[in-house]
Biopython code that builds the backbone (N, CA, C, O; Angstrom):
import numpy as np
from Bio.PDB.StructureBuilder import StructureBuilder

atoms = [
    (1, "UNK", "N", (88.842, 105.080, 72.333)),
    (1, "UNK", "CA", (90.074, 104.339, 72.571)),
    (1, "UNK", "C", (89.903, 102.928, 72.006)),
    (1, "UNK", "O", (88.859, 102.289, 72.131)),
    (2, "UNK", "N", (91.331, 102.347, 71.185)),
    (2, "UNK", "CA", (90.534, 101.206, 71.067)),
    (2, "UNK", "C", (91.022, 99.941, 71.431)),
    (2, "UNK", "O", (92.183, 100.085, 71.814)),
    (3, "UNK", "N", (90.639, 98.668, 71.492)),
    (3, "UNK", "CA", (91.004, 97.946, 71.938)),
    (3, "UNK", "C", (92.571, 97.526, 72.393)),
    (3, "UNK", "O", (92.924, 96.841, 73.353)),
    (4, "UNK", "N", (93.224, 98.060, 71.555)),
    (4, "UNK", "CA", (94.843, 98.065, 71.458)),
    (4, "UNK", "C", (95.750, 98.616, 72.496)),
    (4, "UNK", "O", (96.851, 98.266, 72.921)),
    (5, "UNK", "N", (94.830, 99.719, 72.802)),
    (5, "UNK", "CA", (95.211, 100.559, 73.351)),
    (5, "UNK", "C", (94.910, 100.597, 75.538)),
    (5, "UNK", "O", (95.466, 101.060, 76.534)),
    (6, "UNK", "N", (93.512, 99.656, 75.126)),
    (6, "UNK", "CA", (93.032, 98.983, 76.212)),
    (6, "UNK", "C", (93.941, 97.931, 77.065)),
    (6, "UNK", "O", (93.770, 97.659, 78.254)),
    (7, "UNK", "N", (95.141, 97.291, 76.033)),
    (7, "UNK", "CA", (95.719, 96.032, 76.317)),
    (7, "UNK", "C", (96.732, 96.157, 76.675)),
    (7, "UNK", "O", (97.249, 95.168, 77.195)),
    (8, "UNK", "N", (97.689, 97.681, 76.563)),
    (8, "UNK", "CA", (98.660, 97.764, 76.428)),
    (8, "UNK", "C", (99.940, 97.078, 76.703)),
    (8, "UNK", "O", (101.058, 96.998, 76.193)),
    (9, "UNK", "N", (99.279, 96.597, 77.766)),
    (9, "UNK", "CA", (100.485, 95.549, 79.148)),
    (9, "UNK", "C", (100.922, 94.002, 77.938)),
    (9, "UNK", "O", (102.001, 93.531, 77.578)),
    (10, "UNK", "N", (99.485, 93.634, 77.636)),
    (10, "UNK", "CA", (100.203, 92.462, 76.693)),
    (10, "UNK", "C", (100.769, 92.739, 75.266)),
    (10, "UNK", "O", (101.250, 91.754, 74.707)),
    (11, "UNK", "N", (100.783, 93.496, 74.831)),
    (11, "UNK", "CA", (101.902, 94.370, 73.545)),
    (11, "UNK", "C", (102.824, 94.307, 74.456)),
    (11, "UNK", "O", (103.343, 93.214, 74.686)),
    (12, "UNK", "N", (103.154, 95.261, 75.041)),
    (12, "UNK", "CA", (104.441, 95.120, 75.712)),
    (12, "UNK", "C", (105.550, 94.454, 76.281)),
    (12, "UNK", "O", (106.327, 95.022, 77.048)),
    (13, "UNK", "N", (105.658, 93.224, 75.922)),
    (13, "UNK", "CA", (106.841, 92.285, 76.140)),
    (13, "UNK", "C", (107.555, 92.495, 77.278)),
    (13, "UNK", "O", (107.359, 92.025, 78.399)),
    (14, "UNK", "N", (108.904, 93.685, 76.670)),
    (14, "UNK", "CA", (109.772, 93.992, 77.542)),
    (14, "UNK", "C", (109.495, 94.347, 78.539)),
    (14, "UNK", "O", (110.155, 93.872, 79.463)),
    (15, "UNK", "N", (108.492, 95.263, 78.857)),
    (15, "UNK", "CA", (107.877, 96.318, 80.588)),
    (15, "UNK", "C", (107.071, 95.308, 81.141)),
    (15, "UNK", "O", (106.888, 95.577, 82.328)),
    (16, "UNK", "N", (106.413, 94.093, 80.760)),
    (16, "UNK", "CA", (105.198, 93.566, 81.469)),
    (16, "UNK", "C", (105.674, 91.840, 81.121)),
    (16, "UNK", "O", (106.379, 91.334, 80.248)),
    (17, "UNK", "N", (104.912, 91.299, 82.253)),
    (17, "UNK", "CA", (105.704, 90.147, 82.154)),
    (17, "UNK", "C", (104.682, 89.142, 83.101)),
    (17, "UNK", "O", (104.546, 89.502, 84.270)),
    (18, "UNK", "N", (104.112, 88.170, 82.758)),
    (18, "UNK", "CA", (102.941, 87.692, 82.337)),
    (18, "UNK", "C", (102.958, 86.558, 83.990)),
    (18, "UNK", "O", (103.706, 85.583, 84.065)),
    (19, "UNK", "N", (102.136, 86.910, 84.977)),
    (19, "UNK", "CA", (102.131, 86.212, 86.403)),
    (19, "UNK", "C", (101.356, 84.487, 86.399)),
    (19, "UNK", "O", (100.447, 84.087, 85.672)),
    (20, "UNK", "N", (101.920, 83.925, 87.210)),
    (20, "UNK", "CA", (101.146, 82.435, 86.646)),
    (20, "UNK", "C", (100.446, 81.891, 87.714)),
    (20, "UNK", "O", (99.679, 80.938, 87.575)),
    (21, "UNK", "N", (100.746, 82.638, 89.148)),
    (21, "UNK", "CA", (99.968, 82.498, 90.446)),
    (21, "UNK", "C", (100.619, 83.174, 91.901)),
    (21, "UNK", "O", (101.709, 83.746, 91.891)),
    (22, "UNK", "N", (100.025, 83.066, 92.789)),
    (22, "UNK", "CA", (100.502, 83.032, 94.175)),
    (22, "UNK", "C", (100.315, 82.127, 95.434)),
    (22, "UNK", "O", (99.526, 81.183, 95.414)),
    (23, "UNK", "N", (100.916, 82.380, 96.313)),
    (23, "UNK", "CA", (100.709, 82.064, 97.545)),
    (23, "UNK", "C", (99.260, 82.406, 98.192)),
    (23, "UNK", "O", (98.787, 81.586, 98.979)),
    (24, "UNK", "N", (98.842, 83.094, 98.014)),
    (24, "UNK", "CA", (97.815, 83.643, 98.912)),
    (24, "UNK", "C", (98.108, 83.791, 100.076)),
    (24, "UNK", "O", (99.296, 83.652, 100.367)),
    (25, "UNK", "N", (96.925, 84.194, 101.374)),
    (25, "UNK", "CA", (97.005, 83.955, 102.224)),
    (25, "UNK", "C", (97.366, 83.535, 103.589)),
    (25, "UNK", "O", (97.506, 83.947, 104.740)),
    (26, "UNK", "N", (97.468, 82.123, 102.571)),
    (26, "UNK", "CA", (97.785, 81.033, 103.570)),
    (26, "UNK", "C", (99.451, 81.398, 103.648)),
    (26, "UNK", "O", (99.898, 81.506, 104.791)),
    (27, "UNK", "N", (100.216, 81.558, 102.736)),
    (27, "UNK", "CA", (101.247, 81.913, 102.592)),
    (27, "UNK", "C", (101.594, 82.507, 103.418)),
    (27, "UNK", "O", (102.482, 82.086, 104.160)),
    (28, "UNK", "N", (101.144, 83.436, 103.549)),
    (28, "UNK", "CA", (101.371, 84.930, 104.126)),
    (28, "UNK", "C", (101.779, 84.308, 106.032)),
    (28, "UNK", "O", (102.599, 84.616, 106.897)),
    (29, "UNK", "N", (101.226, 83.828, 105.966)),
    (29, "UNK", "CA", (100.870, 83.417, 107.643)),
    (29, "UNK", "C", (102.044, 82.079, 107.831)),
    (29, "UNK", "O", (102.333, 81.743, 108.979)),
    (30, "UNK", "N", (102.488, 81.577, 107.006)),
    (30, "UNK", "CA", (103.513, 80.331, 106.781)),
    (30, "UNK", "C", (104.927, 80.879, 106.958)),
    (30, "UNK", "O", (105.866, 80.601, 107.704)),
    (31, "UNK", "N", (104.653, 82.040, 105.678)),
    (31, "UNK", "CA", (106.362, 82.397, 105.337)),
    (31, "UNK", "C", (106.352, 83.747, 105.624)),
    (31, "UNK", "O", (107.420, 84.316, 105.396)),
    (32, "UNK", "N", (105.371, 84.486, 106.099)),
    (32, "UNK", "CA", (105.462, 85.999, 106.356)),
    (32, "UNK", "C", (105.910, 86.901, 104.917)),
    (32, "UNK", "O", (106.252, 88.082, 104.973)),
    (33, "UNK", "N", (105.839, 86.153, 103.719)),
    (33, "UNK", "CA", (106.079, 86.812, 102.277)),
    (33, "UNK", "C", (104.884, 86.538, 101.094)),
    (33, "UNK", "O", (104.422, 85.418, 100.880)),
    (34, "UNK", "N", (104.608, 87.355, 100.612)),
    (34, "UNK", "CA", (103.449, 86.933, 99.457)),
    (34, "UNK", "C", (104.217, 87.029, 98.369)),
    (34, "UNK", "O", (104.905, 88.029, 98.162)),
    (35, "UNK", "N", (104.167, 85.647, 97.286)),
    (35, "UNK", "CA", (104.804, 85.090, 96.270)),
    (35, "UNK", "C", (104.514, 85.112, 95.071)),
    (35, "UNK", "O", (103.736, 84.195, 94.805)),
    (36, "UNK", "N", (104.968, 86.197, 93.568)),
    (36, "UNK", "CA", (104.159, 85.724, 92.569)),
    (36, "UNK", "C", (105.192, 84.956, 91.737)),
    (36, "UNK", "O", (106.378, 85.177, 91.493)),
    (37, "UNK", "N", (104.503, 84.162, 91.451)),
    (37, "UNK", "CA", (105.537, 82.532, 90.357)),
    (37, "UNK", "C", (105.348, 83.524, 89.059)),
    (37, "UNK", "O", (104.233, 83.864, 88.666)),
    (38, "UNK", "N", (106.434, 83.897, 88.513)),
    (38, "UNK", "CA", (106.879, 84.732, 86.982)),
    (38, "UNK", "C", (107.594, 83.658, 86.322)),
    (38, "UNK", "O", (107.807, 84.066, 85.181)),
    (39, "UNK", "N", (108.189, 82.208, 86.491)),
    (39, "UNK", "CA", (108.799, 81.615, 86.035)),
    (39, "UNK", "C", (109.222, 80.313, 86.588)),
    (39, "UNK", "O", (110.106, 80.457, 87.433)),
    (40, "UNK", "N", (108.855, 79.020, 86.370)),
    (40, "UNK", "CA", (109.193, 78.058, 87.300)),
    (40, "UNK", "C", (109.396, 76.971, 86.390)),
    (40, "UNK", "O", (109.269, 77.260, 85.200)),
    (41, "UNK", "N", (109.737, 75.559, 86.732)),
    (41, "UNK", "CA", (109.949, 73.970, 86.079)),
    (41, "UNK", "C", (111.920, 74.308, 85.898)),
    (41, "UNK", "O", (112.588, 74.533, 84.889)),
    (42, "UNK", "N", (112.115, 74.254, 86.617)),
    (42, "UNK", "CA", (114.258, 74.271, 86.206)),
    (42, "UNK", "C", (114.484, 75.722, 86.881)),
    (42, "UNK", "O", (113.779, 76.623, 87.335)),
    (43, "UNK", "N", (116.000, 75.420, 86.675)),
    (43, "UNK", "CA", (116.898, 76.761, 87.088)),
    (43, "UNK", "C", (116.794, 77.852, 87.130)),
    (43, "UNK", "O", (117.344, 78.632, 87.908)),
    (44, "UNK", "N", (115.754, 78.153, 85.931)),
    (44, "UNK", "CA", (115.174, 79.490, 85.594)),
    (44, "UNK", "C", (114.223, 80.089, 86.343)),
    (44, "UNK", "O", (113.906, 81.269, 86.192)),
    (45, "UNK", "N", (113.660, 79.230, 87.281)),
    (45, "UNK", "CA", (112.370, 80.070, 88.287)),
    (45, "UNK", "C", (112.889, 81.412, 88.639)),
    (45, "UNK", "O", (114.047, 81.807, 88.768)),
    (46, "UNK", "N", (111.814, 81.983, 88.758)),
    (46, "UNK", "CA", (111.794, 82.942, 89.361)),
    (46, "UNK", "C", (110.624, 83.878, 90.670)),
    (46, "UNK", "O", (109.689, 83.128, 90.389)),
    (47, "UNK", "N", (110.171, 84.562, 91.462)),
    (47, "UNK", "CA", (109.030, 85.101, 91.930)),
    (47, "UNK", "C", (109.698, 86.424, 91.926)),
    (47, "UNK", "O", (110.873, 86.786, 91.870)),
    (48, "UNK", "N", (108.424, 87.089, 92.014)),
    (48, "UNK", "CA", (108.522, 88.412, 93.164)),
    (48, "UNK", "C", (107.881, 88.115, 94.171)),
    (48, "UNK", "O", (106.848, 87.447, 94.206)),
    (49, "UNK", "N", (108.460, 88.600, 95.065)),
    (49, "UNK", "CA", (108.084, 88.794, 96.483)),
    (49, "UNK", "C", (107.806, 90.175, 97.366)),
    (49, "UNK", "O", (108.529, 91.118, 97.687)),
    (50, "UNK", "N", (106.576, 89.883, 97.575)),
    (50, "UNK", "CA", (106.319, 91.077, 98.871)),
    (50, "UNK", "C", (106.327, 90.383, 100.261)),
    (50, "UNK", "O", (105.994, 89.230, 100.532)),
    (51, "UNK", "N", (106.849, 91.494, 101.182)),
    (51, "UNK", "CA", (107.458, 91.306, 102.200)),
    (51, "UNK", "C", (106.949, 92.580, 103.142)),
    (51, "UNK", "O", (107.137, 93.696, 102.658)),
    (52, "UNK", "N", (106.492, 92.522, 104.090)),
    (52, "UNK", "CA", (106.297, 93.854, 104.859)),
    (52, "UNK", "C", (107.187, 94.705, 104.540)),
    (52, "UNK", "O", (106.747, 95.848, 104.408)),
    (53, "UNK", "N", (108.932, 94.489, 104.263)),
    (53, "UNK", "CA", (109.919, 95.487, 104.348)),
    (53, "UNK", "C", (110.055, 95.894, 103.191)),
    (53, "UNK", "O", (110.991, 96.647, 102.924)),
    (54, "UNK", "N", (109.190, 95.509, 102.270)),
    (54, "UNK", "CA", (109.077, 95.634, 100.953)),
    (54, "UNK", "C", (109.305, 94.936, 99.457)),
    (54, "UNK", "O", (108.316, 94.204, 99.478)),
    (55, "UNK", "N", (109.980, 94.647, 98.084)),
    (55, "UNK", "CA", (109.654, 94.204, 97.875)),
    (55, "UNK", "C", (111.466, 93.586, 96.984)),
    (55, "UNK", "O", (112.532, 94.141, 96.719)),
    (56, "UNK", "N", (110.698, 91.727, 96.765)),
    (56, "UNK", "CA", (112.013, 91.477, 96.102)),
    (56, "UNK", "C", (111.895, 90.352, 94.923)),
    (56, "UNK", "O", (110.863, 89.853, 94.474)),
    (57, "UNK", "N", (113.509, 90.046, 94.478)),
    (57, "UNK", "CA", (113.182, 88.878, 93.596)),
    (57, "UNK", "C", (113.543, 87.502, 94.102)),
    (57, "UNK", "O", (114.621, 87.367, 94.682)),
    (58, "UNK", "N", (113.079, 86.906, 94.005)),
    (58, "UNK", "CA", (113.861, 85.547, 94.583)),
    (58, "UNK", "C", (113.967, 84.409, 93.050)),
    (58, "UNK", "O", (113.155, 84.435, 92.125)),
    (59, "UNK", "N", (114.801, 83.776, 93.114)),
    (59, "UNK", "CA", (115.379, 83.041, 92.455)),
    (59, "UNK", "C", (116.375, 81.910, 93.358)),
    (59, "UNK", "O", (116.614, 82.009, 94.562)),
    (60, "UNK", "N", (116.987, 80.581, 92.229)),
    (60, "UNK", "CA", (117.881, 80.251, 92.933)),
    (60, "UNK", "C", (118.844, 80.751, 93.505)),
    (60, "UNK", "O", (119.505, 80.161, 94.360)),
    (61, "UNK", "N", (119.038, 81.844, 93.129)),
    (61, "UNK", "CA", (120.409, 82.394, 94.591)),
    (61, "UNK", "C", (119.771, 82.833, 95.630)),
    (61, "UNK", "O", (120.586, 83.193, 96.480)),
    (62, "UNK", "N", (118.712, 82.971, 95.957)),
    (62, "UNK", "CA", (118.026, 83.417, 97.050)),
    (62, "UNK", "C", (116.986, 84.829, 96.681)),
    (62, "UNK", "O", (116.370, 85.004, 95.630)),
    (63, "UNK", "N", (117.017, 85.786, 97.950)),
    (63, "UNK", "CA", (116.372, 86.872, 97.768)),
    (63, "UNK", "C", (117.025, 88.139, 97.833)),
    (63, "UNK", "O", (117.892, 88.372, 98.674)),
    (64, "UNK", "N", (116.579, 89.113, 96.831)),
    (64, "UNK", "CA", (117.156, 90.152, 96.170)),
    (64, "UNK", "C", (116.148, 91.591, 96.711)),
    (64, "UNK", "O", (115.070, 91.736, 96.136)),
    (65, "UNK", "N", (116.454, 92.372, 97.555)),
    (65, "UNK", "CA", (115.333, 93.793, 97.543)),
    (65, "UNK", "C", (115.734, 94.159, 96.285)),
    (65, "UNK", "O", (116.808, 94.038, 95.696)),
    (66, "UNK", "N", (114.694, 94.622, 95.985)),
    (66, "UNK", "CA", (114.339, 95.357, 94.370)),
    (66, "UNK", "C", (113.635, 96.927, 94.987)),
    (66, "UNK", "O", (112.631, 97.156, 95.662)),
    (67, "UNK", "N", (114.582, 97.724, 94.452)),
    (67, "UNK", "CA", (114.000, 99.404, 94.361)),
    (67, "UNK", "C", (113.730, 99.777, 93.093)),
    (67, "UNK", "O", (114.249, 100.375, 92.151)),
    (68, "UNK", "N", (112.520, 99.094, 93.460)),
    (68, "UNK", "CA", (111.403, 99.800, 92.492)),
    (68, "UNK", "C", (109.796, 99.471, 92.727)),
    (68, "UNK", "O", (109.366, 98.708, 93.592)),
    (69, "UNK", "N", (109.312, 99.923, 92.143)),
    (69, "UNK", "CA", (107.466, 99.685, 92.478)),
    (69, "UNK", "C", (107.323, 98.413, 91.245)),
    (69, "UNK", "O", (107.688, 98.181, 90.093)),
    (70, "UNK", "N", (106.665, 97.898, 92.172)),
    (70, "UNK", "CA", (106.009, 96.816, 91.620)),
    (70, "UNK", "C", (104.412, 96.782, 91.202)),
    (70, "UNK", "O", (103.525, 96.469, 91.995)),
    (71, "UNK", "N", (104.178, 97.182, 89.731)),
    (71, "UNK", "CA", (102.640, 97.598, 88.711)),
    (71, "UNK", "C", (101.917, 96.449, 88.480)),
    (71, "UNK", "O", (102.318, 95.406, 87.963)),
    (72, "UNK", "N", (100.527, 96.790, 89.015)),
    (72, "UNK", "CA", (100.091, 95.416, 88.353)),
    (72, "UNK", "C", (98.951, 95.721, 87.077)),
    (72, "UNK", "O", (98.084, 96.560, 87.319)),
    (73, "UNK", "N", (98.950, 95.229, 86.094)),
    (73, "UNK", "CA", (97.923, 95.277, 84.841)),
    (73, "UNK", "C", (97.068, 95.918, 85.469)),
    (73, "UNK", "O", (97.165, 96.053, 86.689)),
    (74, "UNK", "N", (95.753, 96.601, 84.549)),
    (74, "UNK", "CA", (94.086, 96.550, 85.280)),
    (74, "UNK", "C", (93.625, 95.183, 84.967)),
    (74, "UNK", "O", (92.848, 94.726, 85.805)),
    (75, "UNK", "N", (93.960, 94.282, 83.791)),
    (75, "UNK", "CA", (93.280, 92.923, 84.649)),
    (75, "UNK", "C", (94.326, 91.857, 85.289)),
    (75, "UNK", "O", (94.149, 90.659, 85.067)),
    (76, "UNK", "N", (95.600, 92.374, 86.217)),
    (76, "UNK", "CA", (95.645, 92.291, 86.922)),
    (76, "UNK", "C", (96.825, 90.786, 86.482)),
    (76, "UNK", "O", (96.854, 90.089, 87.496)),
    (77, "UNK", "N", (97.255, 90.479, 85.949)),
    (77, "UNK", "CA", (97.587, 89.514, 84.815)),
    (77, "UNK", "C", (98.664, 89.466, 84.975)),
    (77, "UNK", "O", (99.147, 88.553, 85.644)),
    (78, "UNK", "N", (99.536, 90.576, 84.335)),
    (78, "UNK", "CA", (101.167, 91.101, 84.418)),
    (78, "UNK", "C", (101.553, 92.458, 85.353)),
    (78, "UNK", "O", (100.932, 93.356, 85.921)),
    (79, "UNK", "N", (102.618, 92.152, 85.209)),
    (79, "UNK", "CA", (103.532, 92.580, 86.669)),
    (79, "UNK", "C", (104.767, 93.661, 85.495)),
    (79, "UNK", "O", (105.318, 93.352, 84.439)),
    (80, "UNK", "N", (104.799, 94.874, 86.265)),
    (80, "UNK", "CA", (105.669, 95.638, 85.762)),
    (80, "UNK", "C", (106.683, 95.881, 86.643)),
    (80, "UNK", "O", (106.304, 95.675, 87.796)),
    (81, "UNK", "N", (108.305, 96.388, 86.533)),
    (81, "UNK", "CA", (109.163, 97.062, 87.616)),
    (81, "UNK", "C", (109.154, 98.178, 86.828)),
    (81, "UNK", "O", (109.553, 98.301, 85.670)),
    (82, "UNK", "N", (108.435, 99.348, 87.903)),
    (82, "UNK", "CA", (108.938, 100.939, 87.513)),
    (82, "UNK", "C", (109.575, 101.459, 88.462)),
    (82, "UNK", "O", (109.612, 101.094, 89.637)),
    (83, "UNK", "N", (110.325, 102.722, 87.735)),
    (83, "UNK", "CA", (110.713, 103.393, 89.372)),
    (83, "UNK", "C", (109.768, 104.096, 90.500)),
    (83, "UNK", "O", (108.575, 104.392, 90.431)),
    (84, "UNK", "N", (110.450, 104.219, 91.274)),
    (84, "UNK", "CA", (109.354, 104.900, 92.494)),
    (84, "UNK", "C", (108.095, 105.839, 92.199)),
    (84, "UNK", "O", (106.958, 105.631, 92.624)),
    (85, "UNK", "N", (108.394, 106.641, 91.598)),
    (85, "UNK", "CA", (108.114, 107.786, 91.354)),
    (85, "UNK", "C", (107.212, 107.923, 90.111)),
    (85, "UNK", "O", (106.756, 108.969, 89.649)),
    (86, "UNK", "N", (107.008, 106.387, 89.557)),
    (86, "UNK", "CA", (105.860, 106.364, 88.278)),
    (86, "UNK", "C", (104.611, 106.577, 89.086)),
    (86, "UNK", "O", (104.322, 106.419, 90.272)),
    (87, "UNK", "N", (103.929, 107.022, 87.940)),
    (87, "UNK", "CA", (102.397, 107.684, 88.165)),
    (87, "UNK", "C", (101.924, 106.894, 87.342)),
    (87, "UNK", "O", (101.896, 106.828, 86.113)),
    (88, "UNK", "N", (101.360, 105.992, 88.601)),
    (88, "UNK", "CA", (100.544, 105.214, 88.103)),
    (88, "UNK", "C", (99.260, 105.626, 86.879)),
    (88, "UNK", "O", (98.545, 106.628, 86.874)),
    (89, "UNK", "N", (99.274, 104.662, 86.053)),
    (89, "UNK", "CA", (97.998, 105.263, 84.906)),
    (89, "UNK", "C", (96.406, 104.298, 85.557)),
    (89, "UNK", "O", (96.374, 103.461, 86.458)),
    (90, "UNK", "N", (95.432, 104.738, 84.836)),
    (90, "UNK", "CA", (94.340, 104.416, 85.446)),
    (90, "UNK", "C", (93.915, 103.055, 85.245)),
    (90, "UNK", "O", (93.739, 102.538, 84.142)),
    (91, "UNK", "N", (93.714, 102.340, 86.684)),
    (91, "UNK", "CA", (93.321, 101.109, 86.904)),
    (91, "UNK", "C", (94.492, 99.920, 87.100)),
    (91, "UNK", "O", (94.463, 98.692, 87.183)),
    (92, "UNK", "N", (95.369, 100.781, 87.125)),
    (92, "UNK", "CA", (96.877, 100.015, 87.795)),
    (92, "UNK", "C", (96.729, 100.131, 89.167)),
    (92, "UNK", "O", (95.976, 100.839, 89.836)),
    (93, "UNK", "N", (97.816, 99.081, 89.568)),
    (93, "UNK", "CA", (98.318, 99.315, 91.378)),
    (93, "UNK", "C", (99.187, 99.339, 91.610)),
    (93, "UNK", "O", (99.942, 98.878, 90.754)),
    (94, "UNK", "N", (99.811, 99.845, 92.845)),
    (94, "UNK", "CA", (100.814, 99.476, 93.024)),
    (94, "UNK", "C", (101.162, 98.242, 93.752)),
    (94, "UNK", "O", (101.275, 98.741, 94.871)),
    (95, "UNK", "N", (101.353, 97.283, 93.881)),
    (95, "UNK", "CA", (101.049, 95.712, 94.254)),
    (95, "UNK", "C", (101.962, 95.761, 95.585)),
    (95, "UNK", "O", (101.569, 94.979, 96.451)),
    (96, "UNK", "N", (103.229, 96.608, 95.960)),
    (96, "UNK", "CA", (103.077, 96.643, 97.400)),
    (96, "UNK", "C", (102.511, 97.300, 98.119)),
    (96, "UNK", "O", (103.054, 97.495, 99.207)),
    (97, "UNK", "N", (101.311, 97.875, 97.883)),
    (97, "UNK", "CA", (100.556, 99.099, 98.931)),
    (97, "UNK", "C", (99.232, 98.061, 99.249)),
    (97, "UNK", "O", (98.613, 97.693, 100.247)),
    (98, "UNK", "N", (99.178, 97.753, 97.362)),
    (98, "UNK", "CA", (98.149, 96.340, 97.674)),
    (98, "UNK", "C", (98.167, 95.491, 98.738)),
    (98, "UNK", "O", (97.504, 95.377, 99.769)),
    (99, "UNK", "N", (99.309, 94.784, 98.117)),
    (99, "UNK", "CA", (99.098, 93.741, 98.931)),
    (99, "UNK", "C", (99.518, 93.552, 100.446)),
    (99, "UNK", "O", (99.362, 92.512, 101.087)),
    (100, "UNK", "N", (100.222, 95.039, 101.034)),
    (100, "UNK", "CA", (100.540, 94.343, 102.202)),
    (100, "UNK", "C", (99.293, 95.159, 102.943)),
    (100, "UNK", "O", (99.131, 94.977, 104.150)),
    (101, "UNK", "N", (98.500, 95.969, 102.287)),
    (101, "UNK", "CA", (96.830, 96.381, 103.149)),
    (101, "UNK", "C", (95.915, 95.501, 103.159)),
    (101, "UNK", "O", (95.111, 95.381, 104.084)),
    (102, "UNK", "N", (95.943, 94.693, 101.988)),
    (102, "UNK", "CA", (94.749, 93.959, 101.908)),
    (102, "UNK", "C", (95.128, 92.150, 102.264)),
    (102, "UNK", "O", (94.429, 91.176, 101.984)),
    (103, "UNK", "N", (96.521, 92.190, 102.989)),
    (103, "UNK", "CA", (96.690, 90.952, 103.553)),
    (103, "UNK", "C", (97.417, 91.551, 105.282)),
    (103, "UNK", "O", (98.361, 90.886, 105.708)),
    (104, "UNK", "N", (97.021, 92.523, 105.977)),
    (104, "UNK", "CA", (97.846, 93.204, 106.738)),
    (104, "UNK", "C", (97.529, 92.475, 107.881)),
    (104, "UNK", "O", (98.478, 92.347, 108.655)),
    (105, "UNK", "N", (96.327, 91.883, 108.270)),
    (105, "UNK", "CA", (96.198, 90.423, 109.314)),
    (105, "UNK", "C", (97.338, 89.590, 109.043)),
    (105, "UNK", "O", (98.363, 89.461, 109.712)),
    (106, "UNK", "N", (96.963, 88.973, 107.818)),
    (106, "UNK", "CA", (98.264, 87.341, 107.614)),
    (106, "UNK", "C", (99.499, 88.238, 107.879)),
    (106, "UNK", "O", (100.050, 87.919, 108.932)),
    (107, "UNK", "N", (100.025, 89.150, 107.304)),
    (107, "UNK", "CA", (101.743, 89.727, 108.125)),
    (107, "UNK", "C", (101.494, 89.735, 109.464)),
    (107, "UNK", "O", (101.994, 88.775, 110.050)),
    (108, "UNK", "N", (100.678, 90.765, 110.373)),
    (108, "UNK", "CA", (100.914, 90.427, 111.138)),
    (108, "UNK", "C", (100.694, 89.333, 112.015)),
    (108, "UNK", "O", (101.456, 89.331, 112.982)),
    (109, "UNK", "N", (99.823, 88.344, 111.959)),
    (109, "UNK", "CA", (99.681, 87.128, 112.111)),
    (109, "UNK", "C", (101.260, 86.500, 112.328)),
    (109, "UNK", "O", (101.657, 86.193, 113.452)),
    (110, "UNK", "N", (102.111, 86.349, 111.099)),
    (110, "UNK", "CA", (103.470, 85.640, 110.676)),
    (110, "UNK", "C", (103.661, 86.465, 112.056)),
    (110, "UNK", "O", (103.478, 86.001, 113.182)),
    (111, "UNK", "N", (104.008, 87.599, 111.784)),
    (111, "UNK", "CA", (104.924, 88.218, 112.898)),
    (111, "UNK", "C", (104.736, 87.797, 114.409)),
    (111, "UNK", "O", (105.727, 87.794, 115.139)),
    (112, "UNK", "N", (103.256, 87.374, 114.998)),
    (112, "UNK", "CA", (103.224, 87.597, 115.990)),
    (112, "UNK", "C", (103.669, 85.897, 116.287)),
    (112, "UNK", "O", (103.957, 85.487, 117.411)),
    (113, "UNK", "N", (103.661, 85.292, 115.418)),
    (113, "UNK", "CA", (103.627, 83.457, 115.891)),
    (113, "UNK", "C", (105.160, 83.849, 115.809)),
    (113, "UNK", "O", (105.848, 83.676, 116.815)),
    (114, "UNK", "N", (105.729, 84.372, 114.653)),
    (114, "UNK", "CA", (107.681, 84.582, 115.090)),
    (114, "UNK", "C", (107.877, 84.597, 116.933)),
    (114, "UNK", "O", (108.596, 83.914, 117.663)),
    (115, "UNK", "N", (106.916, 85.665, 117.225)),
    (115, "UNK", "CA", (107.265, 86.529, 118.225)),
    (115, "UNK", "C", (107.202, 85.204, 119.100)),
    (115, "UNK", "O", (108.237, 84.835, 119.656)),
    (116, "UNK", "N", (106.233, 84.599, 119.219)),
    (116, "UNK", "CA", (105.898, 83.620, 120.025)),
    (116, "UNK", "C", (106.995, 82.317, 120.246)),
    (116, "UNK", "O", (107.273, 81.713, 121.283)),
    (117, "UNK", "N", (107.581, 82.103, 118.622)),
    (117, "UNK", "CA", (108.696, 80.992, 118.842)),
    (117, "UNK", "C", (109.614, 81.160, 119.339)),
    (117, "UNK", "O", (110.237, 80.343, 120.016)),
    (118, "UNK", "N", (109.948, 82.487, 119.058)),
    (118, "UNK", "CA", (111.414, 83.360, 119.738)),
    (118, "UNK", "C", (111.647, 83.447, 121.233)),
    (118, "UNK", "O", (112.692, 83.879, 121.719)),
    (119, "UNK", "N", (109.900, 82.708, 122.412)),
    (119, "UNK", "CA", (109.871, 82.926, 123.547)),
    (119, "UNK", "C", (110.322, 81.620, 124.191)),
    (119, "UNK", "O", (110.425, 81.317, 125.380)),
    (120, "UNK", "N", (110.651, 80.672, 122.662)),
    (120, "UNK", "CA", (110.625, 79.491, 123.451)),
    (120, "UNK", "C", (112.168, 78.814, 123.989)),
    (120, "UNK", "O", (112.188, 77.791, 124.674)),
]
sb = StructureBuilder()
sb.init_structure("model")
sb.init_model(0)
sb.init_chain("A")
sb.init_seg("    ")
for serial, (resi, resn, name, xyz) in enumerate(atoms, 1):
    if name == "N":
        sb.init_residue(resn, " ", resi, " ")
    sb.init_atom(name, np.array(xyz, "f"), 0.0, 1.0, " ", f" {name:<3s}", serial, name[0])
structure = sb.get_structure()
């Protein structure tokens, strides 16, 4: 196989679309959403967002659920929207199974301090 073929995600323009950071963590436990910046400086920002309830876009008009799976590169770089039902190829993820297992403390964390303000 050769290198070209290794890269595919950055050939691809239109399907893949190049991530510039997140929230992490800390996020997670702040806003109860994990954030990736796809576009920011003016009007044009944009993120995706994962959300326990799943996943969306946010922009200046606010937030949008998006039905579809959200792909991430194997190095992890760019961000694809497929439909549900793509099969994943090898060394992809699916970035909401990801990320809401491997941050499933910080959600529920958010959730339980909600729970707590809501008593007051």
């Amino acid at each position: 196989m050769s290198n070209q073929n290794l890269n595919y995600w950055e050939e691809d323009e239109e399907n893949w679309t190049y991530c510039y950071g997140n929230n992490g963590a800390e996020g997670i436990v702040k806003t109860g959403q994990y954030n990736m910046i796809m576009a920011g400086g003016g009007s044009h920002w944009w993120n995706y967002v994962i959300k326990k309830d799943g996943v969306y876009i946010q922009n200046i008009n606010g937030l949008t659920k998006l039905n579809k799976m959200l792909v991430s590169s194997p190095d992890a770089y760019y961000i694809s929207e497929q439909d549900l039902d793509y099969e994943l190829k090898e060394e992809e993820t699916d970035l909401f199974e990801t990320i809401t297992d491997c941050y499933e403390e910080q959600f529920n964390e958010y959730e339980e301090n909600q729970y707590e303000e809501d008593d007051y």
